[in-house]
DRENLUM-455033 format. One record per residue (C-alpha): y negated, x negated, z. Coordinates in steps of 0.5 Angstrom, whole numbers, padded with zeros to 4 digits. Example, Ala and Ser with C-alpha at 12.3 -4.5 7.8 and 13.67 -1.06 7.14 Angstrom:
<rs>
+-------+-------+-------+
!     y !     x !     z !
+-------+-------+-------+
!  0009 ! -0025 !  0016 !
!  0002 ! -0027 !  0014 !
+-------+-------+-------+
</rs>
This chain:
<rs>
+-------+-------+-------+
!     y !     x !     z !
+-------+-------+-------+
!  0023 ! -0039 !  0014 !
!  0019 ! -0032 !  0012 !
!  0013 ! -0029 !  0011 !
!  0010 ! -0024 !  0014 !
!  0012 ! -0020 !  0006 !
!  0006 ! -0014 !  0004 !
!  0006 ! -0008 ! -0001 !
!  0003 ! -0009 ! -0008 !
!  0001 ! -0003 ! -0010 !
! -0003 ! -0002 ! -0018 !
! -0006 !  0004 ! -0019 !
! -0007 !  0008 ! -0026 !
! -0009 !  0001 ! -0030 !
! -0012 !  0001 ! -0035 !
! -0014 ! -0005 ! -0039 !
! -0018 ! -0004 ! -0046 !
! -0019 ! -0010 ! -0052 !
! -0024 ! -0007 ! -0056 !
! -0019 ! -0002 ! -0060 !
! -0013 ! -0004 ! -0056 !
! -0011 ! -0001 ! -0050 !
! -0007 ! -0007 ! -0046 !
! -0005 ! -0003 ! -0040 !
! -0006 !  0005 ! -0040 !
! -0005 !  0008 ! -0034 !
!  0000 !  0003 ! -0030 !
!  0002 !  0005 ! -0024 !
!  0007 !  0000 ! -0020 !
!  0008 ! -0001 ! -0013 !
!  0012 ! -0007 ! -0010 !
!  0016 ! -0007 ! -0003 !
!  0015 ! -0012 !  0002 !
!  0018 ! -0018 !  0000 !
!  0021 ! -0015 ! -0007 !
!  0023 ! -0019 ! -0013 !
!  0020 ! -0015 ! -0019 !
!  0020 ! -0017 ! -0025 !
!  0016 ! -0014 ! -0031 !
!  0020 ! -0013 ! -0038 !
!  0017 ! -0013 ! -0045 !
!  0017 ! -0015 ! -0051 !
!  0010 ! -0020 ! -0052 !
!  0003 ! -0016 ! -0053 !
!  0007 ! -0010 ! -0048 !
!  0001 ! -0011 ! -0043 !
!  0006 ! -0015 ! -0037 !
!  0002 ! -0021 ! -0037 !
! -0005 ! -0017 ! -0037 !
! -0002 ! -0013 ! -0031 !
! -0001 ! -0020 ! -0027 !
! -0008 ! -0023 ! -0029 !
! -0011 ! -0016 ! -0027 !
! -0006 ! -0017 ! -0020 !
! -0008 ! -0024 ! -0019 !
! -0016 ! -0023 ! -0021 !
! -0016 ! -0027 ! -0027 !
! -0018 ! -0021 ! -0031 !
! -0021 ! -0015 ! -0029 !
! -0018 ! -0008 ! -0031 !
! -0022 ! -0002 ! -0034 !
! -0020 !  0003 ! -0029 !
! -0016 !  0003 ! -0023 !
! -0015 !  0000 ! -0017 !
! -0011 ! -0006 ! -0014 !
! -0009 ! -0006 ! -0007 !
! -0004 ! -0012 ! -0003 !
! -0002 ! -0010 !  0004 !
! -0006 ! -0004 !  0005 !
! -0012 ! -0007 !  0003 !
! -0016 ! -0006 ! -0004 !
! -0017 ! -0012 ! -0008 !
! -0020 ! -0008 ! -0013 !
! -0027 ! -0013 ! -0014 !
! -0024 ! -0019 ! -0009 !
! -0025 ! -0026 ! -0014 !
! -0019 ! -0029 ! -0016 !
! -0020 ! -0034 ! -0010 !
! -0021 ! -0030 ! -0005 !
! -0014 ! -0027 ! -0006 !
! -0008 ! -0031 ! -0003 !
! -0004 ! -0031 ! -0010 !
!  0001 ! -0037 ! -0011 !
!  0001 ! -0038 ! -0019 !
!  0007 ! -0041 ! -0023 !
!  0006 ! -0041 ! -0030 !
!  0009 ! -0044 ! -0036 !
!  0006 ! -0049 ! -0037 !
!  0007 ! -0054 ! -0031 !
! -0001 ! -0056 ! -0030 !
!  0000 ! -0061 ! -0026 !
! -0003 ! -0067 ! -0023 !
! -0001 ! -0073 ! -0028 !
! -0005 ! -0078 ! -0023 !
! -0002 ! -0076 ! -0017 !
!  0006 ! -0075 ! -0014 !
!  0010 ! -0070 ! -0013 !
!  0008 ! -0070 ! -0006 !
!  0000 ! -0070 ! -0007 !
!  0000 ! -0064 ! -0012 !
!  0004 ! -0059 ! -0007 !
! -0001 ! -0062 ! -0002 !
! -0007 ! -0060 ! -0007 !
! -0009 ! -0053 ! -0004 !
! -0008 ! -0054 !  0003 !
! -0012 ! -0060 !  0002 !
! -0017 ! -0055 ! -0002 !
! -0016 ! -0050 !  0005 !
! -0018 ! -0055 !  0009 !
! -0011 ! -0056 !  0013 !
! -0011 ! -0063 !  0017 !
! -0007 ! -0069 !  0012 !
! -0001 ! -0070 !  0017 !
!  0000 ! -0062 !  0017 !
! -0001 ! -0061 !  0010 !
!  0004 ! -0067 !  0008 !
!  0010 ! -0064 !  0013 !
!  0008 ! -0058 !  0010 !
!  0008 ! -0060 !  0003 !
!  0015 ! -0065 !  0004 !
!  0018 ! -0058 !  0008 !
!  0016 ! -0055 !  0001 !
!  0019 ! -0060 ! -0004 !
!  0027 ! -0060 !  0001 !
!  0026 ! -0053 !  0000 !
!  0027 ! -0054 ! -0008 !
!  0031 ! -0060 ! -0008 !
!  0026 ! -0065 ! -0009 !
!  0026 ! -0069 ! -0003 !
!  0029 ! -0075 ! -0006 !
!  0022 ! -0075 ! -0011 !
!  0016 ! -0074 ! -0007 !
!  0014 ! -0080 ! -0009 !
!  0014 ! -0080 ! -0016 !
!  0009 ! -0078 ! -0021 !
!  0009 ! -0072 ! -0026 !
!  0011 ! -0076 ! -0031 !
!  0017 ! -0078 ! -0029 !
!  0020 ! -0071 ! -0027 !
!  0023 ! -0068 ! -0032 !
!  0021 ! -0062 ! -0034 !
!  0025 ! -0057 ! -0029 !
!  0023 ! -0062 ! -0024 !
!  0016 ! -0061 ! -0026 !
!  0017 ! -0053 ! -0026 !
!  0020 ! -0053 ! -0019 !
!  0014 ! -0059 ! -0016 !
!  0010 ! -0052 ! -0019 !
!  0014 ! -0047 ! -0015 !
!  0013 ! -0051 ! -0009 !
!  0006 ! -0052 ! -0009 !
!  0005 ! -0044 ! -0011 !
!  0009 ! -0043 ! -0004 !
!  0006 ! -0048 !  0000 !
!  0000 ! -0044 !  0001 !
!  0005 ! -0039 !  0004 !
!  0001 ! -0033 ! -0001 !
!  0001 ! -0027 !  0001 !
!  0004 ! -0026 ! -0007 !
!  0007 ! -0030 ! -0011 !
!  0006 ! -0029 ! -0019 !
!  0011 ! -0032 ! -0025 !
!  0008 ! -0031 ! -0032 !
!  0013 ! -0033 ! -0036 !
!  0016 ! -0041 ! -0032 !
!  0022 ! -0042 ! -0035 !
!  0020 ! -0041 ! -0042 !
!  0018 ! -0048 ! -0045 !
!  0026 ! -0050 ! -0042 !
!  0032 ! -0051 ! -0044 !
!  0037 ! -0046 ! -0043 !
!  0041 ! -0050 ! -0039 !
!  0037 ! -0052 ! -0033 !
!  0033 ! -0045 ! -0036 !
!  0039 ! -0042 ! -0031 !
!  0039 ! -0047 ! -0026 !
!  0032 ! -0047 ! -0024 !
!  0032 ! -0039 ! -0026 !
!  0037 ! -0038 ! -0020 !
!  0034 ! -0043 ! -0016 !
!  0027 ! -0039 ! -0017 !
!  0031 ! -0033 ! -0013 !
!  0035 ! -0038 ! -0008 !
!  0028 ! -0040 ! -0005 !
!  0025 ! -0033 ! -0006 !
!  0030 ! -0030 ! -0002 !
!  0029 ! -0035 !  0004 !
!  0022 ! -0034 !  0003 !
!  0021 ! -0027 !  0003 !
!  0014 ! -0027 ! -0001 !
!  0014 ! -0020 ! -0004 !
!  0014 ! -0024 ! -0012 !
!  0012 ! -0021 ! -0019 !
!  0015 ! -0025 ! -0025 !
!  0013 ! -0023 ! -0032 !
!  0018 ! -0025 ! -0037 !
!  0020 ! -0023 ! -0045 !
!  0028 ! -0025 ! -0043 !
!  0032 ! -0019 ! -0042 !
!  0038 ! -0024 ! -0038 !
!  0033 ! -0027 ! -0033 !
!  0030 ! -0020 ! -0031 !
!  0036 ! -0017 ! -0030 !
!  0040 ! -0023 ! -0027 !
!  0034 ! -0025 ! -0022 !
!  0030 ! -0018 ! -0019 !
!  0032 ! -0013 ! -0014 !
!  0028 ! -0008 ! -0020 !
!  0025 ! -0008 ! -0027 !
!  0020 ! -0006 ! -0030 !
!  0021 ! -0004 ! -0038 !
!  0014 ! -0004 ! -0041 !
!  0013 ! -0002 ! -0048 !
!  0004 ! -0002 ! -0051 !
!  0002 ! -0002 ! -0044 !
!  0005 !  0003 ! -0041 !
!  0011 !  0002 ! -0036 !
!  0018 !  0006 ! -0039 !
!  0023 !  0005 ! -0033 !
!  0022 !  0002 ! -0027 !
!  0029 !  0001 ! -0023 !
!  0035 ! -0004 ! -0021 !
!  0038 ! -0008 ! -0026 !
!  0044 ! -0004 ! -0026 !
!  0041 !  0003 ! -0027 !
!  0036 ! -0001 ! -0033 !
!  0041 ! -0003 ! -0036 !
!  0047 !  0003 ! -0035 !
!  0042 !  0008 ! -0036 !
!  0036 !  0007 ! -0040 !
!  0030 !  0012 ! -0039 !
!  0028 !  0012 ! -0045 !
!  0030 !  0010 ! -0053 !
!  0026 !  0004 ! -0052 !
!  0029 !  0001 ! -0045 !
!  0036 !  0002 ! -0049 !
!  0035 ! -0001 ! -0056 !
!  0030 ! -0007 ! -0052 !
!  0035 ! -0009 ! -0046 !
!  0043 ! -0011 ! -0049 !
!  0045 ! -0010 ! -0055 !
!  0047 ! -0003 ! -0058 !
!  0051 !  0001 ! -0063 !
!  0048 !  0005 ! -0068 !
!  0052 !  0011 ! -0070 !
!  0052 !  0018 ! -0072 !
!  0054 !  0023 ! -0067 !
!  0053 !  0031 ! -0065 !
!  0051 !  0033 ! -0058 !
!  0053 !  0039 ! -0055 !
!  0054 !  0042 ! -0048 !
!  0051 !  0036 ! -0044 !
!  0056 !  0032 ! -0048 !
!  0057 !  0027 ! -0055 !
!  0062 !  0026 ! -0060 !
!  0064 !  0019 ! -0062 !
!  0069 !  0016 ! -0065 !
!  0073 !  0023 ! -0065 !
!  0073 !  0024 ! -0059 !
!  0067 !  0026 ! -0054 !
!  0063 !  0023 ! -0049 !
!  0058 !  0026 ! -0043 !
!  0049 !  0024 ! -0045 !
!  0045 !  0021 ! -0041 !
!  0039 !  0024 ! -0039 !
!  0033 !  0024 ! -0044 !
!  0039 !  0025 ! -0049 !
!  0038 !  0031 ! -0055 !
!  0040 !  0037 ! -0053 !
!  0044 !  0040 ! -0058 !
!  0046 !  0039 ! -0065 !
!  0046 !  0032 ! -0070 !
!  0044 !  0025 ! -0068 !
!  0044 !  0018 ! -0067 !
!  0049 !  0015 ! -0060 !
!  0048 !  0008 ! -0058 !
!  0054 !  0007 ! -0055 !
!  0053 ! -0001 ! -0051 !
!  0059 ! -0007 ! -0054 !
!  0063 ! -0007 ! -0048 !
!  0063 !  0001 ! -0048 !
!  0068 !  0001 ! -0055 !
!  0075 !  0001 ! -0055 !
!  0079 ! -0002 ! -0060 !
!  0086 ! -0001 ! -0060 !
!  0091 ! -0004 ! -0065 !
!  0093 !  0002 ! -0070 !
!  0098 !  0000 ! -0077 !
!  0095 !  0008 ! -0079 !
!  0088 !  0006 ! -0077 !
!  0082 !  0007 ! -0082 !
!  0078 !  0002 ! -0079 !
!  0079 ! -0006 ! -0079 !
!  0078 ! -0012 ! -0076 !
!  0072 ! -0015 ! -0080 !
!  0071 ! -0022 ! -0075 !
!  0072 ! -0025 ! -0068 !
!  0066 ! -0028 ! -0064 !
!  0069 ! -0033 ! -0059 !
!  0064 ! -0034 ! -0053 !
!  0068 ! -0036 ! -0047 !
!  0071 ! -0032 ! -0043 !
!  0069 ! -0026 ! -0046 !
!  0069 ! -0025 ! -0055 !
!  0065 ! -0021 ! -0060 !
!  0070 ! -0016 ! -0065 !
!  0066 ! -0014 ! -0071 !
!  0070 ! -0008 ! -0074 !
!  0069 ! -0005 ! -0080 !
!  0070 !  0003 ! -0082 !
!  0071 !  0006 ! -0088 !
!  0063 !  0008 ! -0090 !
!  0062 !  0001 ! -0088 !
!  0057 !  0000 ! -0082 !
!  0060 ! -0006 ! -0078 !
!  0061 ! -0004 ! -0070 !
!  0060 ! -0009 ! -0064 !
!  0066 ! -0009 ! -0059 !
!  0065 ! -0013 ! -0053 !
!  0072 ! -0015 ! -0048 !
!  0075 ! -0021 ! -0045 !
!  0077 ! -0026 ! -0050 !
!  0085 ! -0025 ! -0048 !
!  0085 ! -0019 ! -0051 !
!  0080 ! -0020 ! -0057 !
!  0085 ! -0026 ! -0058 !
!  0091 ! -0021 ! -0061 !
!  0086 ! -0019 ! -0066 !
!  0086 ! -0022 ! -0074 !
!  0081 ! -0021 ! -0079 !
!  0083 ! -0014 ! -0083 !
!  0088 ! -0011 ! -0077 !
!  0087 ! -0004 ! -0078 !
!  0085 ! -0001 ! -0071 !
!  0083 !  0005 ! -0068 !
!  0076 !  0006 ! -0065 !
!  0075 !  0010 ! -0057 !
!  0069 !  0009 ! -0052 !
!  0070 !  0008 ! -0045 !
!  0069 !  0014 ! -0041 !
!  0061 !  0012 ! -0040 !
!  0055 !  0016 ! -0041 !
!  0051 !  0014 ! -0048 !
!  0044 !  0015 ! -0049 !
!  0043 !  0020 ! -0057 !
!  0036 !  0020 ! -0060 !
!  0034 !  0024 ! -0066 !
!  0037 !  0022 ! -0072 !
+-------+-------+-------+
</rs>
């Protein structure tokens, strides 16, 4: 069941509030049948991006084009978008079946069509045993799913998430996130999905798009965002992060005694501050160690170990829980980093 997939492609948008510049100078483009997802603390400029896309919200300057073709100045209605939101915004006074039906009801399709088109949808999300109930008697995954069913039944040229598992709660949040990538991958409509959790861009998207005061930071797979982070922002907003002391020389930083190769945009030389990932911190049992083990988070198969040198600064260690289980409050260890590449900033 695939689409006929189209390009996306913003262009040097801008989008101006008054003395607030919501987007400056966004340039994205989105392959056919690509999952992107637009990362970001609020007030970033992400969900003005996907209004601008979707022709909610018009931009100041720049163009937005879809399959080749300019949609700059085409009306919201006119621009075969599907739209997830938040809020479920469903029909209360019709069933499961009736809202995924209501936009090709709106399109003019035949009742027998949109109905076999409509049921196609709700298997498609797991909810065939549910097409006759209303929204609220769902919960609220199973209204979020009705809605990402109704998005796909008009078989849009693009679907737009804005933030839809954020009024879930985590365990179906998962669920209905993996399921989102499941049927988009089936589908194969070319997808941008807008959220503020760092863990559901990088475990759903083909790339990620780090924004920060509306212009975009880095825009790459999951892996590289995460592994080699373009800018101090995409490192300190995606995963957690040591702050330490270091000193950088010849491509390469000092950490912990030992030294380690930069990351581009990395200082050049001299004094600076290295954020160095948990899982890239070595920590080794050692009775002459001048660092001691502070605290041991358990978070099942993998443990949290908080260690303190002797200035005091506390150093977030990362590893699998058997190993983190030899490790009591106040044991003297040594402290290495894995041999990966860090990011140093100016102090």
């Amino acid at each position: 069941m695939t689409t006929n997939s189209v390009a996306v492609q913003m262009t040097d948008l801008t989008r101006v509030y008054g003395t607030v510049r919501a987007l400056d100078g966004l340039t994205l483009h989105i392959e056919p049948g690509e999952f992107v997802a637009l990362l970001g603390p609020s007030g970033c400029g992400k969900t003005t991006a996907l209004r601008i896309l979707a022709g909610l919200d018009e931009a100041s300057s720049g163009a937005v084009a879809v399959g080749g073709r300019d949609i700059t100045s085409v009306p919201a209605n006119k621009r075969d978008m599907g739209m997830v939101f938040q809020a479920y915004s469903l029909f209360p006074h019709l069933t499961a079946l009736q809202n995924v039906e209501f936009g090709l009801k709106v399109r003019g399709r035949a009742k027998a069509d949109r109905a076999r088109r409509a049921a196609q949808m709700l298997d498609l999300v797991g909810l065939s045993a549910h097409l006759n109930k209303f929204a609220a008697e769902l919960s609220g995954g199973q209204q979020q799913r009705v809605a990402l069913a109704r998005a796909l039944a008009i078989e849009p040229s693009v679907l737009l998430l804005d933030e839809p598992l954020s009024a879930l709660d985590a365990k179906v949040r998962v669920q209905l996130r993996d399921e989102i990538r499941r049927v988009q991958l089936e589908v194969g409509t070319t997808t941008l999905f807008v959220t503020h959790d760092q863990e559901e861009a990088l475990a759903v998207a083909d790339r990620v798009g780090v924004m920060s005061q509306g212009r975009l930071e880095q825009l790459a797979s999951p892996a590289e965002v995460y592994a080699h982070p373009a800018t101090p922002f995409v490192a300190e907003f995606v995963g957690l992060n040591n702050r330490l002391p270091s000193r950088v020389s010849g491509g390469t930083a000092l950490v912990f005694g030992g030294w380690t190769p930069t990351l581009p945009g990395s200082i050049a030389s001299g004094p600076g501050t290295a954020l160095l990932r948990p899982e890239s911190v070595r920590v080794s049992a050692d009775a002459s160690g001048v660092a001691t083990i502070k605290s041991v988070a358990f978070l099942g198969p993998i443990s949290r170990v908080y260690v303190e040198l002797p200035d005091g600064v506390v150093v977030n260690a990362q590893m699998p829980t058997a190993q983190a289980q030899e490790f009591r409050a106040g044991d003297p260890v040594a402290l290495g980093v894995e041999q990966t590449r860090v990011l140093v900033v100016a102090e």
